[in-house]
N, C-alpha and C positions, 0 to 999 in steps of 0.2 A: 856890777861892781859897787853903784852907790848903796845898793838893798846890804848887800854883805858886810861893806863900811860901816854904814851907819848902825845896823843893827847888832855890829860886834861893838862897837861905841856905845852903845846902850847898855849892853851887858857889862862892860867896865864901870859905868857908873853908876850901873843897878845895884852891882855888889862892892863898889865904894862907898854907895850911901846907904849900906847895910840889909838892903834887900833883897839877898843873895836867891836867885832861885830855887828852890826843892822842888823838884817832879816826884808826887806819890806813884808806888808803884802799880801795875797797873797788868792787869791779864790778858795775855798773847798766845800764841801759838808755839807750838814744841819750839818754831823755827828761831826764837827771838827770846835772848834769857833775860829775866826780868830779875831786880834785885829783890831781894828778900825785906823781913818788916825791919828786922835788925840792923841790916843796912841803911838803911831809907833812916830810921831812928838817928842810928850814928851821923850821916850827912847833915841830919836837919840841928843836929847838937853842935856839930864842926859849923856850922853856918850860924849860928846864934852864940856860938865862942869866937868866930873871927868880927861880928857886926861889936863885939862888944869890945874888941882890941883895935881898933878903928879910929886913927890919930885924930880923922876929923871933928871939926866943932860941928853943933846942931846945925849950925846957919851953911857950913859947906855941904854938910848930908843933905840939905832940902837944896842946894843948889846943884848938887849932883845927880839926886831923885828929878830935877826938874829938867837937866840935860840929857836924860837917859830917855825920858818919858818924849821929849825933843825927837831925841832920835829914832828913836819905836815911830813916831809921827811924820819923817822925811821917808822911812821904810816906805809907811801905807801910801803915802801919796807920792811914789815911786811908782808905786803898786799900779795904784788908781790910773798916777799918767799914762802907763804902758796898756792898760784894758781899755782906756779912749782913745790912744793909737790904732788898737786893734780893731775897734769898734766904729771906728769913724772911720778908716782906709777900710 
């Protein structure tokens, strides 16, 4: 619960502070459809049209880039403490 918290906390203030992520597309199997370039193109255009409609001043963008990057970091060492649970019992 705290992996999935934190890391959905991340992503809000990844894409508050204008670093919205874009996954390139990428080549799979019949079973899994993959977006096209056109698409991928458009996402990456609607993501650098919302970072620039974006109320925040500079100084909140980098304090939300630094709470995001925060919580990306309470993820791993979530991560971490549960494989030295594992590892030590």
């Amino acid at each position: 619960m705290v992996i999935v918290g934190f890391y959905a906390t991340g992503l809000r203030l990844l894409v508050r502070a204008g670093r919205s992520p874009v996954v390139a597309p990428a080549e799979f199997t019949d079973a899994i459809t993959v977006i096209t370039e056109k698409e991928a193109r458009r996402a990456a255009k609607a993501s650098a049209k919302a970072a620039k409609k974006s109320p925040l001043t500079a100084g909140q963008k980098q304090i939300a880039l630094v709470g995001a990057y925060a919580s990306f970091a309470v993820c791993a060492l979530t991560v971490l403490g549960g494989l030295t649970l594992i590892v030590i019992h």
